[in-house]
DSSP file (Angstrom, degrees, kcal/mol; ACC not computed):
  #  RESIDUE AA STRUCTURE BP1 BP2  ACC     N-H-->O    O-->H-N    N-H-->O    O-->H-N    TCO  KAPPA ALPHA  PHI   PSI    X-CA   Y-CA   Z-CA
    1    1 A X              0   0    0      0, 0.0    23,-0.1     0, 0.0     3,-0.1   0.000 360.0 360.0 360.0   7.9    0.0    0.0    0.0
    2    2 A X        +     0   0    0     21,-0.1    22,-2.6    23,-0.0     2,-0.3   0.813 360.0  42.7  71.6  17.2    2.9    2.0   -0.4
    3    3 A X  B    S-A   23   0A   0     20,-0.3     2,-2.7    22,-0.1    20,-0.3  -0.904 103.6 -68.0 172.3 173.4    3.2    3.1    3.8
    4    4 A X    >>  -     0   0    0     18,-1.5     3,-0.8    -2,-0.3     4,-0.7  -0.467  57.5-172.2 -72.6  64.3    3.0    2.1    6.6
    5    5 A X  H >>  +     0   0    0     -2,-2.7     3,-2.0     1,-0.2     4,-1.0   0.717  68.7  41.9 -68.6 -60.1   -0.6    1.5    6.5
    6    6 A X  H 3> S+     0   0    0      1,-0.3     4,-1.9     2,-0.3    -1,-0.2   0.595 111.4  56.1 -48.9 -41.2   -1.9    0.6   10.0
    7    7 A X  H <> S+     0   0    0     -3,-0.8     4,-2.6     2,-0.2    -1,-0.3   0.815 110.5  42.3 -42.3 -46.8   -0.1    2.9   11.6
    8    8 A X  H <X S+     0   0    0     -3,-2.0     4,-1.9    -4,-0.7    -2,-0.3   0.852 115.2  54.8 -76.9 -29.9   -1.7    6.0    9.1
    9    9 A X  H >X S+     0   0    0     -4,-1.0     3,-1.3     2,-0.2     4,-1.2   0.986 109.2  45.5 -32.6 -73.2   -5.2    4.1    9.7
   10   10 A X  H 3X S+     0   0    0     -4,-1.9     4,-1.4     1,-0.3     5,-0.3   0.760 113.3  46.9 -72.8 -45.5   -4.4    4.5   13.3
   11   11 A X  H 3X S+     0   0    0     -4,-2.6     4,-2.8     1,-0.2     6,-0.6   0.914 118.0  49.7 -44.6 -43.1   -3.2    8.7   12.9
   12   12 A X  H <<>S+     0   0    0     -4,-1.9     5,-0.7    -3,-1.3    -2,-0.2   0.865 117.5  34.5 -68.3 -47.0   -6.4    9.0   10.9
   13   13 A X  H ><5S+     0   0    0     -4,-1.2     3,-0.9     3,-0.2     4,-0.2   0.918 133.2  26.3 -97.6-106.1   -8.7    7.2   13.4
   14   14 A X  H 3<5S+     0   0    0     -4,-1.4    -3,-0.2     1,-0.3    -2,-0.2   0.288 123.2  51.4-154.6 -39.5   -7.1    8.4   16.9
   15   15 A X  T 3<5S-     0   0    0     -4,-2.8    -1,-0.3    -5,-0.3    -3,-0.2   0.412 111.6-102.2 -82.2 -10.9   -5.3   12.2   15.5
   16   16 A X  T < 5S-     0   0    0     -3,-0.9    -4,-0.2    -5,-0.3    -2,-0.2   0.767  81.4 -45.8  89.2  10.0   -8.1   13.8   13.8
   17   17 A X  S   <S+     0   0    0     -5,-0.7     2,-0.3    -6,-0.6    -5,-0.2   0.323  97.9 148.7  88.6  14.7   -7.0   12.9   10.0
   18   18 A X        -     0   0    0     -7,-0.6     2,-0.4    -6,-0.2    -1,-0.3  -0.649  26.7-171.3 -86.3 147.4   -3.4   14.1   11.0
   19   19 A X        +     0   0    0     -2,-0.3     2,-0.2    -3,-0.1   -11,-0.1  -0.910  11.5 163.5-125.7 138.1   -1.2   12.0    9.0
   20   20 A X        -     0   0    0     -2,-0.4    -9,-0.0   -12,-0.0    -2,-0.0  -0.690  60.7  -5.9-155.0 112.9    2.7   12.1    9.6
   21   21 A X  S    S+     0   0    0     -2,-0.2   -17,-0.1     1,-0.1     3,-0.0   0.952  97.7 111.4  88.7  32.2    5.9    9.8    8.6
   22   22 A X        +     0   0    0    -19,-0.1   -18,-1.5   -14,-0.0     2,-0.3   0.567  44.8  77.0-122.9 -41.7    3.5    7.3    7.2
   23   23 A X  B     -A    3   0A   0    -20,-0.3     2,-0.4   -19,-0.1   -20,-0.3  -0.564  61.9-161.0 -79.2 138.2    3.9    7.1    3.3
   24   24 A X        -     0   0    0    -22,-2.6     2,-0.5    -2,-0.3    -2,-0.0  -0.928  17.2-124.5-127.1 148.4    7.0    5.2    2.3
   25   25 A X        -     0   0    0     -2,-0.4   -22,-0.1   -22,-0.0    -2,-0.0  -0.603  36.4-154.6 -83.6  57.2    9.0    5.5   -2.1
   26   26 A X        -     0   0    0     -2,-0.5    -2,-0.0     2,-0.0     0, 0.0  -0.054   4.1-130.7 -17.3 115.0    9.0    1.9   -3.1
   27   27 A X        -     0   0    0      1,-0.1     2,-0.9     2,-0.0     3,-0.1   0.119  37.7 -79.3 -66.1-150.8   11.4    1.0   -5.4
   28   28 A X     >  -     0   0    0      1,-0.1     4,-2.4     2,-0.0     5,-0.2  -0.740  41.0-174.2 -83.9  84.7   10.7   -0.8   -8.3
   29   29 A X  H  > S+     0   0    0     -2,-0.9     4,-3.6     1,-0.3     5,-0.3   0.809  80.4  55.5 -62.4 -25.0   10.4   -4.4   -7.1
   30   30 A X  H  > S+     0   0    0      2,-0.2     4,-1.8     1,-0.2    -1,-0.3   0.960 110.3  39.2 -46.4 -64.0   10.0   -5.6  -10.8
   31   31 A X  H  > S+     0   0    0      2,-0.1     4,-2.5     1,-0.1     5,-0.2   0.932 121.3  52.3 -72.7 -27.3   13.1   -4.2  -12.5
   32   32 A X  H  X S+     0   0    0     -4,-2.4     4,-0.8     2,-0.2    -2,-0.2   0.956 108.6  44.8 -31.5 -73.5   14.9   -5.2   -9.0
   33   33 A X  H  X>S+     0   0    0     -4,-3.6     5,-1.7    -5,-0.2     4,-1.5   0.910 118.6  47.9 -36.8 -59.4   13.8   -8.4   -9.1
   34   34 A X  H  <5S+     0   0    0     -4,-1.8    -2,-0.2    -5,-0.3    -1,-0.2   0.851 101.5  64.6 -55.5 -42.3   14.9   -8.5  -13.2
   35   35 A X  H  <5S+     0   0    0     -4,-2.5    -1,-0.2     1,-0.2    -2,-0.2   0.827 102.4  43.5 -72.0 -25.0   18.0   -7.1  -12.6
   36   36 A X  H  <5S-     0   0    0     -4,-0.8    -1,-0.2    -5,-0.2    -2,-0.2   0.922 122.5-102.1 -87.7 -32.0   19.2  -10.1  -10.5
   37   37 A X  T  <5S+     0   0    0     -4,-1.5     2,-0.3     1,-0.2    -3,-0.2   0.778  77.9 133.7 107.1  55.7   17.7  -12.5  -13.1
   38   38 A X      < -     0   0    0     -5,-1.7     2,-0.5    -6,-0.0    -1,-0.2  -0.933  61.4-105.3-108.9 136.5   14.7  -13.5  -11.4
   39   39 A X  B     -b   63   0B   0     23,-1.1    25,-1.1    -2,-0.3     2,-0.2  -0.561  43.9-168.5 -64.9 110.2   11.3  -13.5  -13.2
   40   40 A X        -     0   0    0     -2,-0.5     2,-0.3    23,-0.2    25,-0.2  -0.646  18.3-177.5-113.8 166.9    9.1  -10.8  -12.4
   41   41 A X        -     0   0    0     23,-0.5    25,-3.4    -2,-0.2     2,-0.2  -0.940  17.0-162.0-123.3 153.0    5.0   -9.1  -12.8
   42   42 A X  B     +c   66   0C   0     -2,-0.3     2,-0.3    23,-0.2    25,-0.2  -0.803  25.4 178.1-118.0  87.2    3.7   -6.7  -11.9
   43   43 A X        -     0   0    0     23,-0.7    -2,-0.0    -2,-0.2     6,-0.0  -0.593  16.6-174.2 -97.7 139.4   -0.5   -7.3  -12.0
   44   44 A X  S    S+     0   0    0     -2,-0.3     2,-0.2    23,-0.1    -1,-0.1   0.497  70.2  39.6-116.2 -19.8   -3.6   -5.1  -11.1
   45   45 A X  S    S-     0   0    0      1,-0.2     4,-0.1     2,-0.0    -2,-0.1  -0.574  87.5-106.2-119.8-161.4   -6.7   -7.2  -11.4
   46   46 A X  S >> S+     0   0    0     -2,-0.2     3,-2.1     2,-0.1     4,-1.1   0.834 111.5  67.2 -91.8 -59.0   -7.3  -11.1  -10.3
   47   47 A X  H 3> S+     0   0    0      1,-0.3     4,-1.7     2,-0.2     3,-0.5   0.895 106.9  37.5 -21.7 -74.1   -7.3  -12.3  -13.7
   48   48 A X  H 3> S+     0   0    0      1,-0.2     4,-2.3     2,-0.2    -1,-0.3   0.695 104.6  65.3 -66.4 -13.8   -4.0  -11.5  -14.0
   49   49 A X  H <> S+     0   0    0     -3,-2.1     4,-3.4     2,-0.2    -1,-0.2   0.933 111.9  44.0 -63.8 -70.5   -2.9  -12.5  -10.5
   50   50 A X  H  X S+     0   0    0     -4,-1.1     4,-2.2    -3,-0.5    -2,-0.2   0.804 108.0  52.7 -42.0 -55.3   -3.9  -16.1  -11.7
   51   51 A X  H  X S+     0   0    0     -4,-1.7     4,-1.4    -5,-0.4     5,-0.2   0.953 112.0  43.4 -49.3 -59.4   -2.5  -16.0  -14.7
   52   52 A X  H >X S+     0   0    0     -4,-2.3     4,-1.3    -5,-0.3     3,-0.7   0.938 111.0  62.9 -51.0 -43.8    1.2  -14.9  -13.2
   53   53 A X  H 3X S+     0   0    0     -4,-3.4     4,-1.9     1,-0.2     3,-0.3   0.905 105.1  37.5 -30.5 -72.4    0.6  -17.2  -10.9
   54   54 A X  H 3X S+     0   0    0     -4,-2.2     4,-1.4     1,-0.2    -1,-0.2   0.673 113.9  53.4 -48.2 -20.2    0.4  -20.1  -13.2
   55   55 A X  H << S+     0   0    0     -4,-1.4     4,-0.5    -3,-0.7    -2,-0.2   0.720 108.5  57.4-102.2 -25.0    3.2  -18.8  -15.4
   56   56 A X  H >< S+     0   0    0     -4,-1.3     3,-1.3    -3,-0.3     5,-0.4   0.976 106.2  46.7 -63.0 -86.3    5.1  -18.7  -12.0
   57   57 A X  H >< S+     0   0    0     -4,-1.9     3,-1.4     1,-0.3    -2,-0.2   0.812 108.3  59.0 -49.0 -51.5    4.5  -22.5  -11.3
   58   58 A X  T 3< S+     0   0    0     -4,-1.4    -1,-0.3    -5,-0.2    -2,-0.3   0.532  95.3  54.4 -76.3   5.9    5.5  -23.2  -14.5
   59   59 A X  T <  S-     0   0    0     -3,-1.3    -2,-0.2    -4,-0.5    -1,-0.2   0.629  90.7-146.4 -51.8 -40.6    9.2  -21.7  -14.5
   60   60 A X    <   +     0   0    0     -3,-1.4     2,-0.2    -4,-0.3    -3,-0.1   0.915  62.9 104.4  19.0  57.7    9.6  -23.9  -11.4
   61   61 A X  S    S-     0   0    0     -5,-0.4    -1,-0.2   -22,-0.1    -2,-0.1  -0.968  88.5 -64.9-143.2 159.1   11.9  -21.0  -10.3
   62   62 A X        +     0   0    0     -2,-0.2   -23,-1.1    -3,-0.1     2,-0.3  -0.216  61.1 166.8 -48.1 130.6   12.2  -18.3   -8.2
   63   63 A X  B     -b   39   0B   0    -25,-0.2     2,-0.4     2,-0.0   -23,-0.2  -0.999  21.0-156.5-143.0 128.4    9.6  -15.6   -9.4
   64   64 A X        -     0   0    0    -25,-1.1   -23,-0.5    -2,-0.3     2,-0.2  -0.888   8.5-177.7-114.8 158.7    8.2  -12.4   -7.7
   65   65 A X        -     0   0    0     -2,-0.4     2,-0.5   -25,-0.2   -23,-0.2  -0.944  15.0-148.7-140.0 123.3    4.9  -11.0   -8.6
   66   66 A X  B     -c   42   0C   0    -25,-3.4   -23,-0.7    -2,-0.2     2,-0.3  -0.863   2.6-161.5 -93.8 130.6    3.8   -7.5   -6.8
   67   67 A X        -     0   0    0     -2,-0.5   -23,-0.1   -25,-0.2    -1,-0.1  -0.698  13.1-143.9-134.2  40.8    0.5   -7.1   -6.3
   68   68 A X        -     0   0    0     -2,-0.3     2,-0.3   -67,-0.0   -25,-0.0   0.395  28.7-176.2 -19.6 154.0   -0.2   -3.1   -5.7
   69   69 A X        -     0   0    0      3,-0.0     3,-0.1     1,-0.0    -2,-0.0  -0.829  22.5-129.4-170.0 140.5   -3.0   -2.4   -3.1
   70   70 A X        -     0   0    0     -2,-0.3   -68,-0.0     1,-0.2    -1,-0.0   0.639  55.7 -42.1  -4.3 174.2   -4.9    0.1   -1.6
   71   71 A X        -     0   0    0    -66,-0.1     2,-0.4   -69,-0.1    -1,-0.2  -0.125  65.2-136.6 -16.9 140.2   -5.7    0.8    2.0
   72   72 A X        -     0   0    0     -3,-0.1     3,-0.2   -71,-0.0   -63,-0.1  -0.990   8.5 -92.3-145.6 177.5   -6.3   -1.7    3.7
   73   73 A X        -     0   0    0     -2,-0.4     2,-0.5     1,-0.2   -67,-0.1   0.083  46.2-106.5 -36.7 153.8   -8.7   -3.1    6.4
   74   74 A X     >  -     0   0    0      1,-0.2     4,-0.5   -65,-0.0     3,-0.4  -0.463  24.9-154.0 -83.2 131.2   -7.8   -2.8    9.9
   75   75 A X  H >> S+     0   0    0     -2,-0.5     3,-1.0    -3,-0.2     4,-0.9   0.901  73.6  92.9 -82.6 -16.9   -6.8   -6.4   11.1
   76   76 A X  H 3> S+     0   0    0      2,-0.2     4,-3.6     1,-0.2     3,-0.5   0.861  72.1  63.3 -41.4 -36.4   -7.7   -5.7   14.8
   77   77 A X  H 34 S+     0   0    0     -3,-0.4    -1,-0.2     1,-0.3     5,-0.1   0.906 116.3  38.7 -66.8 -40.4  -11.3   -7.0   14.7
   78   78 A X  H << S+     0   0    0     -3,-1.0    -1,-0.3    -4,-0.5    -2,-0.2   0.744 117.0  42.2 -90.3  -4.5   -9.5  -10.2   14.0
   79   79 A X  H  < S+     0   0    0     -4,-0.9     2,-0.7    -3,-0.5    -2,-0.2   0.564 113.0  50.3 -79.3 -52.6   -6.5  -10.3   16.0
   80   80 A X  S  < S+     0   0    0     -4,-3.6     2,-0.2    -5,-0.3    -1,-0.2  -0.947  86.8 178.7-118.8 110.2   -7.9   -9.0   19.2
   81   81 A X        -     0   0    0     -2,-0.7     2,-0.6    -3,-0.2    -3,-0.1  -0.719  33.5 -94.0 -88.9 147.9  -11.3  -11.5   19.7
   82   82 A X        -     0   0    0     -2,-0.2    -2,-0.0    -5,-0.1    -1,-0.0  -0.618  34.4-115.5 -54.0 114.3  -13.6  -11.8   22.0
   83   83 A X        -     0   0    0     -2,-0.6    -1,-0.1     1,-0.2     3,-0.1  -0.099  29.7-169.8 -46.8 145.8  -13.2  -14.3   24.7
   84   84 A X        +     0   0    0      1,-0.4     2,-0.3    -3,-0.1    -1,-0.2   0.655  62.0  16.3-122.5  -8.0  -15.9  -16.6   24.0
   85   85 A X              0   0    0      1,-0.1    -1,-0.4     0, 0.0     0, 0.0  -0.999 360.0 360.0-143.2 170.5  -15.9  -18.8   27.3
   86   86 A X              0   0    0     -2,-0.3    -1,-0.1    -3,-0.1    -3,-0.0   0.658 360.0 360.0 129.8 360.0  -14.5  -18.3   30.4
């Protein structure tokens, strides 16, 4: 997601929308990857996810594929459960 997300979730949520020290410059883990002579994608939908994924398996070699994404969900609601007996 390109920062540190749970941490800016957590400024956003707890600061009032103040945001600080959050956003991180990724390199480019594709040409990275390429440059050592490992197979890379880079994919945006699921279709294609699957597909790289298969093309992956068939190399039977090391392969990265990077997956951009959004925000995402806060994982607490899973993480911290409710005891349920006890």
């Amino acid at each position: 997601d390109g920062a540190y997300g749970n941490v800016r979730r957590m400024q956003k949520e707890l600061h009032g929308n103040r945001v600080i020290a959050t956003d991180l410059a990724n390199p480019d883990f594709v040409a990275m990857a390429r440059s050592f002579g490992v197979a890379a994608d880079r994919v945006q939908t699921p279709d294609a996810l699957k597909a790289a994924v298969a093309a992956a398996a068939e190399r039977r070699k090391p392969c990265l594929i990077e997956v951009p994404v959004g925000d995402m969900p806060s994982p607490w609601r899973f993480l911290d459960m409710p005891r349920i007996r006890g």
